[in-house]
C-alpha positions in Angstrom: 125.1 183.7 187.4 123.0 181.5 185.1 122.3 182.2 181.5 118.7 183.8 180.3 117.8 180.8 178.8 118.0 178.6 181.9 116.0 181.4 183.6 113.3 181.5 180.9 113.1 177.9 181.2 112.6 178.0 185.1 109.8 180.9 184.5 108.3 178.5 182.0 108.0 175.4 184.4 106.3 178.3 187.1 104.0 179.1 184.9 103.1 175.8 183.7 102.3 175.3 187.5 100.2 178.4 187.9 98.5 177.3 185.1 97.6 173.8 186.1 96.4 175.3 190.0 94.2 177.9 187.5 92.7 175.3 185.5 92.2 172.9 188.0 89.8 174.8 190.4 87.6 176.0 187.1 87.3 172.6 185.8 85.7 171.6 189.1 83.7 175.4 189.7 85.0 176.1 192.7 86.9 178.6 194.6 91.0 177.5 195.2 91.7 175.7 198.6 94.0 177.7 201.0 97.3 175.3 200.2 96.7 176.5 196.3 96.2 179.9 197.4 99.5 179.9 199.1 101.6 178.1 196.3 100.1 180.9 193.5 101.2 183.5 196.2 105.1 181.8 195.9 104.6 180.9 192.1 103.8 185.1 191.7 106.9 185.8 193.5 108.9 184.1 191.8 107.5 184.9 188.6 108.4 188.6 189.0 111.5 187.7 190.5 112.6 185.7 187.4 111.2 188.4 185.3 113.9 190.8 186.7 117.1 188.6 186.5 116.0 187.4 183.0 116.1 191.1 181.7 119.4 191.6 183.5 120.8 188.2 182.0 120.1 189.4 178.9 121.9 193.0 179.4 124.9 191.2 180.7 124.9 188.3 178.0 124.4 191.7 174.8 127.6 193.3 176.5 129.8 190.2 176.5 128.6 189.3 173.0 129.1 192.5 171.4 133.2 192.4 173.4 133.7 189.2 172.3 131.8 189.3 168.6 134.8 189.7 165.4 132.7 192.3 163.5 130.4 195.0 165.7 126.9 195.7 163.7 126.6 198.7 161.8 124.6 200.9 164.9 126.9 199.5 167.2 129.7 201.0 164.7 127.5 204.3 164.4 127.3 204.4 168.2 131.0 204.0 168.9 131.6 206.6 166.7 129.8 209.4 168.6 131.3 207.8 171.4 134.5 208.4 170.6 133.7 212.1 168.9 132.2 213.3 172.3 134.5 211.4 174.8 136.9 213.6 176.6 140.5 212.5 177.0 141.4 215.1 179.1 138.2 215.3 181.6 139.0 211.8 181.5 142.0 212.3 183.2 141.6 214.6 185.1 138.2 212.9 186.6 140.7 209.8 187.2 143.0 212.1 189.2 139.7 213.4 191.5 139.2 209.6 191.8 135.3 210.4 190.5 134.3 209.5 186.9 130.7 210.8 185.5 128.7 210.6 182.6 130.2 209.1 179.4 133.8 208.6 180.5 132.2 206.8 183.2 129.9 204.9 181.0 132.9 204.2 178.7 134.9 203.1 181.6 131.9 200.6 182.8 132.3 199.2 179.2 135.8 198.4 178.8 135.1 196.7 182.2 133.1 194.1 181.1 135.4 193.9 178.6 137.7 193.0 180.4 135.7 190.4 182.8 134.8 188.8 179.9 138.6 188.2 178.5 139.4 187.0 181.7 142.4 190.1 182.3 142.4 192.1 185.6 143.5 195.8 184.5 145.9 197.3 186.9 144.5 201.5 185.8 142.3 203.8 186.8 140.8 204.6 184.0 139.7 201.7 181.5 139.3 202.5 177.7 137.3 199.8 175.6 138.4 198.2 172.4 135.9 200.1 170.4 137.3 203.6 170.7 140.7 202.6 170.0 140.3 201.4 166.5 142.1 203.2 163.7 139.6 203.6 160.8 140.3 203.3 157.2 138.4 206.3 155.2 138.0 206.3 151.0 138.3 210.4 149.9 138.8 211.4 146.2 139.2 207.5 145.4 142.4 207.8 148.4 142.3 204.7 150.8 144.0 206.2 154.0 144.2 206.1 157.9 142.4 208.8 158.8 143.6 211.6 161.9 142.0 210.5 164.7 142.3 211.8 168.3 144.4 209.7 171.3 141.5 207.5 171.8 140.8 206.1 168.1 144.7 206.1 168.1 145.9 203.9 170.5 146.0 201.0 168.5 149.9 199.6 168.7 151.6 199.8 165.5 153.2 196.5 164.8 155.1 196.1 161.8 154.1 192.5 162.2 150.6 192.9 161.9 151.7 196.1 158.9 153.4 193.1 156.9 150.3 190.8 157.2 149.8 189.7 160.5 146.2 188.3 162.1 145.1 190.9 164.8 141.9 189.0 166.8 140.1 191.0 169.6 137.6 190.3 171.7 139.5 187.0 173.0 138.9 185.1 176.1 141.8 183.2 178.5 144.5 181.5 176.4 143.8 181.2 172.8 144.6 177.9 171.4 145.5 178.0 167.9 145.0 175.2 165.9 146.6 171.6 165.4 147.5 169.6 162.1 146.8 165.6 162.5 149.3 163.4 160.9 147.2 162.1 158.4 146.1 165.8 157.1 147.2 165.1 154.0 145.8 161.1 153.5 143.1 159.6 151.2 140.9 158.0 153.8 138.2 155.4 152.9 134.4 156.1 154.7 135.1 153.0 157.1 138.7 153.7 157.9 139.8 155.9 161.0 141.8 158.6 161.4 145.7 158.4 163.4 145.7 159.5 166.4 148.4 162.3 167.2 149.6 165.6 165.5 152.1 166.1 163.3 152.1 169.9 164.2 150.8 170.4 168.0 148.6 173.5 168.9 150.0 176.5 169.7 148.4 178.3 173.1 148.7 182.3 173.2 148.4 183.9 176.4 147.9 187.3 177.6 151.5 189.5 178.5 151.1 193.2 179.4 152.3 195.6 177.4 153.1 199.1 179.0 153.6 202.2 177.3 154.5 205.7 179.5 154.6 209.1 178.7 155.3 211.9 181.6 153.1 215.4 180.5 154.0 218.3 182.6 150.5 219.4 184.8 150.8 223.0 182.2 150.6 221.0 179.0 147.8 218.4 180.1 145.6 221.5 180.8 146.3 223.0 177.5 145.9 219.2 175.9 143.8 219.8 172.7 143.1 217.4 169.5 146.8 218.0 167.6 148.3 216.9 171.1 145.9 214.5 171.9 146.9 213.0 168.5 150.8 213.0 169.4 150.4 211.5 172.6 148.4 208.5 171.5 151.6 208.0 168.4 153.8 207.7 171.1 151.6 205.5 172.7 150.9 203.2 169.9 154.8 203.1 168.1 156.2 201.8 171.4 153.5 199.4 172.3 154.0 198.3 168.8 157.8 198.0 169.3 157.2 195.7 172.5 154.8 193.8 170.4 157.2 192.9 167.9 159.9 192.3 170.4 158.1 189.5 172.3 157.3 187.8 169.1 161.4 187.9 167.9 162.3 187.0 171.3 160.0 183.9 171.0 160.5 183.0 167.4 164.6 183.3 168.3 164.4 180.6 170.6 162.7 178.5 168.8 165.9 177.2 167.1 164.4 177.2 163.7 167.7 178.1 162.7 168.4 177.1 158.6 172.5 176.1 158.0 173.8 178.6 155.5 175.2 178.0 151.9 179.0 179.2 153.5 182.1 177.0 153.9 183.7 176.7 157.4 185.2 179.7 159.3 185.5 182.0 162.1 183.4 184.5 161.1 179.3 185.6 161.0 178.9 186.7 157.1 176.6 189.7 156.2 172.9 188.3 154.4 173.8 187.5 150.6 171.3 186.0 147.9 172.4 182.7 148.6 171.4 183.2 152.7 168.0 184.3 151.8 167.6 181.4 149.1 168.3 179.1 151.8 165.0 180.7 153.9 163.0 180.4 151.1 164.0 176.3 150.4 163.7 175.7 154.6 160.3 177.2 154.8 159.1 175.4 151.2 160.5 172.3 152.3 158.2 172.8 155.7 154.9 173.0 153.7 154.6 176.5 155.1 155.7 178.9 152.0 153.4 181.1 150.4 152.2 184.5 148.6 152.1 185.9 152.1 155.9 184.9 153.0 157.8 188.0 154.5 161.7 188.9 155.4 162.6 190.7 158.7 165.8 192.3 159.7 167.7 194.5 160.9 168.2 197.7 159.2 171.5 197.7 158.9 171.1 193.8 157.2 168.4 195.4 154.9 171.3 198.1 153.8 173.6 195.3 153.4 171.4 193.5 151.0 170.4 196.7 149.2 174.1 197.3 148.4 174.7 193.8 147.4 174.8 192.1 144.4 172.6 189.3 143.9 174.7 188.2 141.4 178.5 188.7 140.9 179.0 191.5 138.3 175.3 191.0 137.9 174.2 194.4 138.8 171.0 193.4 140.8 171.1 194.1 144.2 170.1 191.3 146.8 166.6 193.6 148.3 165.6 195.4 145.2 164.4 199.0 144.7 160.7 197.8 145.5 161.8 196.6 148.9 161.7 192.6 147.7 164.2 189.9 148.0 163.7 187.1 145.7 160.2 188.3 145.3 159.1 188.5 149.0 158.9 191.6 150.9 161.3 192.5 153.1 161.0 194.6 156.1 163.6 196.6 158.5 163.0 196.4 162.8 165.4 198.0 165.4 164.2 195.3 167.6 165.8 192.9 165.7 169.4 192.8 167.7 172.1 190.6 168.7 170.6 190.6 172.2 168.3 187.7 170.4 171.1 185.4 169.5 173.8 184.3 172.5 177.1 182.9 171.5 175.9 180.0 172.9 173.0 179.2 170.8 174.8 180.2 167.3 177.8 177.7 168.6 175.5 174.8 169.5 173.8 175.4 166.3 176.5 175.5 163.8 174.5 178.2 162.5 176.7 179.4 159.9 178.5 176.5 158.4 178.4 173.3 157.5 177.4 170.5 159.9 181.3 169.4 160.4 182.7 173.1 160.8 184.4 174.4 164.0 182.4 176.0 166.5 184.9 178.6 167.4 183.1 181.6 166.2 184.8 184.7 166.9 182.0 187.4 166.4 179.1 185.1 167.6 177.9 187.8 170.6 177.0 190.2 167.5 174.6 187.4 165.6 171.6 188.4 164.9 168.4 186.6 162.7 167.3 187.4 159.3 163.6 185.9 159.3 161.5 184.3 156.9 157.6 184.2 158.1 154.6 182.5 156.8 152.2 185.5 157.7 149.3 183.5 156.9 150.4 181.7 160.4 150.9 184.7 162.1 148.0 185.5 165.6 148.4 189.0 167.0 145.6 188.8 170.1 144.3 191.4 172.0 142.0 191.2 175.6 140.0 193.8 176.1 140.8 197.1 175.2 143.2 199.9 177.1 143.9 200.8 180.8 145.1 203.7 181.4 147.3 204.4 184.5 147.2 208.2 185.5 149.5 208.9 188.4 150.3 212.8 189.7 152.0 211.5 192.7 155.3 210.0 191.3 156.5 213.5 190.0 154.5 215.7 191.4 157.3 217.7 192.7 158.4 218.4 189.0 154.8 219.4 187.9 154.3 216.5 186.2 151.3 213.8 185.7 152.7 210.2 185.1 150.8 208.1 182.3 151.4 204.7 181.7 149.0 202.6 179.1 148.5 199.1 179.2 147.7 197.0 176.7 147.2 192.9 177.4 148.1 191.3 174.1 150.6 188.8 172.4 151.5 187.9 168.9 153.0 184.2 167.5 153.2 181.9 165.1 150.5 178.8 165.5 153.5 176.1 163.9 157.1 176.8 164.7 157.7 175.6 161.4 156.6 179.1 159.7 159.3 180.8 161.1 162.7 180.5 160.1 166.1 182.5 160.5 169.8 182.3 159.3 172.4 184.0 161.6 173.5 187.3 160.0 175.8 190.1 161.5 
């Protein structure tokens, strides 16, 4: 389909022409010869024609720019929000079921379409939900700043602890999502006549799209009954695991990355527990990278975290390792249960050396339990989203337990755009 403005330009050369067969016969007085009559008849035509596809260019090119645009306009806010007031979850549904979806579901569906067509994601549902009615909204009351209670739609956003402790969420992106490079000579005093190297010091990271499904079976009873309050603890479901699988492709990436840091510990057989001196270590790899900062956060597991809460920082000192306001040596730290030894292999802590010094034994007795203890540059951190929500609604699967089969997809990824600004000690 070609863009309004190369139709506009095609409607201006046809009229140029008109206007030259126009001007040409009253220059001269007389009446147009038959061949000129014929070519105003085709220049008409087409004319009209063009007319038509320019105005549906430009509906086409306003829905893909407001999908793909960072920040929707204030109407276009205002507008989304009575959408998503007078949207139906449950008619929804239920119209997906009958295989028949009318008036604004329908219109909504058409939407999230286009959406996305335009991020380049084929949705496997039937019924599409666009990115605009599953934001979650920040609302100021009594001088409060708060996440206000929302129904399913508005809630549906996944809830990444990644993106809670500082991560960049982008919408509205298109294919793979190339993050950007750093040259070699970033940091060089170049004359006006000398060139830049060639090369990059850090390559560019590409993020592609990976499905992330979510289900929930309702019983047939309780979907008819479905009001805001349940609509509300359906979408939390929705969102907490989504945001779990979110997190877990980014550990599973950042694991393998073997951006492991050597630990301050003498030789043994053992995995030790995170102490001061493990976390000081994270904090010295990731300066020594060029890729520490304000926004540098710790993730663990939870039993690590307790570990570190119990522990002294110093001996006799009194000062536990993760302090009362949930810091280690300044930088927050945060707990996930996605964070398991299913992330480290024997085989990768061995190869590494990961927990002593670089002459120490490899025979590591409790290396299948290993798990990471991250550092993170958040500042470097790209959660992406494509398009907004599809919604599979089956009430064939169990339909002989009375039960409607959901399952929400999301077509997202979260990563780092340097390895470098993730880093990990080996902790048990």
């Amino acid at each position: 389909m070609k863009q309004s403005i190369a139709l506009k330009e095609e409607r201006a050369s046809a009229i140029t022409e008109l206007e030259g067969i126009v001007n040409a016969a009253q220059a001269e007085s007389r009446e147009f010869t038959e061949t000129e009559e014929a070519r105003q008849a085709e220049l008409n035509d087409s004319i009209f024609a063009l007319d038509e596809k320019i105005e549906a260019a430009e509906k086409t090119e306003q829905i893909l720019a407001r999908s793909l645009a960072g920040a929707a306009s204030k109407s276009e806010e205002v507008e989304m929000e009575q959408h998503a007031k007078e949207y139906s979850f449950r008619d929804a549904v239920n119209m997906a079921l009958n295989g028949r979806l009318e008036g604004r579901e329908r219109e909504m569906h058409e939407e999230a379409r286009a959406e996305f067509q335009a991020a380049g994601v084929t949705p496997m549902g039937n019924l599409f939900i666009p990115l605009g009615l599953t934001h979650r909204a920040t609302s100021t009351a009594s001088g409060v700043v708060g996440t206000t209670q929302q129904g399913l739609l508005q809630g549906l956003v996944p809830e990444s602890v990644i993106e809670q402790a500082g991560g960049n969420r982008i919408t509205g992106v298109a294919g793979s999502v190339k993050l950007p490079s750093l040259p070699t000579d970033a940091t060089l005093n170049r004359t006006e006549v000398q060139s830049n190297d060639g090369g990059s010091a850090i390559a560019s990271k590409t993020i592609d799209a990976k499905r992330i499904a979510s289900r929930i079976d309702i019983s047939n009873q309780t979907l008819a009954m479905a009001n805001g309050t349940f609509d509300s603890v359906v979408a939390a479901q929705f969102r907490r695991h989504a945001g779990g699988i979110m997190d877990l492709n980014a550990w599973t990436t950042w694991s393998a990355n073997a951006n492991k840091v050597l630990r301050s510990t003498a030789a043994g057989s053992t995995i030790k527990e995170i102490d001061f001196v493990s976390a000081n270590d994270l904090i010295a790899a990731l300066g020594n990278a060029d890729a520490l900062n304000n926004s540098a956060v710790f993730f663990g597991n939870h039993a690590t975290l307790a570990t570190a809460r119990s522990q002294q920082a110093v001996t006799n000192g009194g000062i536990p390792t993760l302090q009362a306001d949930g810091t280690i040596a300044g930088y927050k730290a945060y707990g996930h249960s996605q964070i398991t030894n299913s992330l480290l292999t024997a085989t990768n802590i061995n190869a590494q050396n990961e927990v002593y010094d670089v002459t120490a034994t490899t025979a590591i007795s409790n290396s299948t339990d290993g798990l990471p203890f991250f550092l993170v540059n958040m500042n470097d951190v790209y959660c992406c989203y494509w398009g907004g929500a599809d919604l599979i609604v089956d009430n064939m699967s169990q339909a002989h337990l009375g039960t409607t089969r959901m399952i929400m997809n999301y077509y997202a990824n979260c990563d780092v755009a340097h390895n470098a600004s993730v880093k990990y000690v080996a902790t048990v």
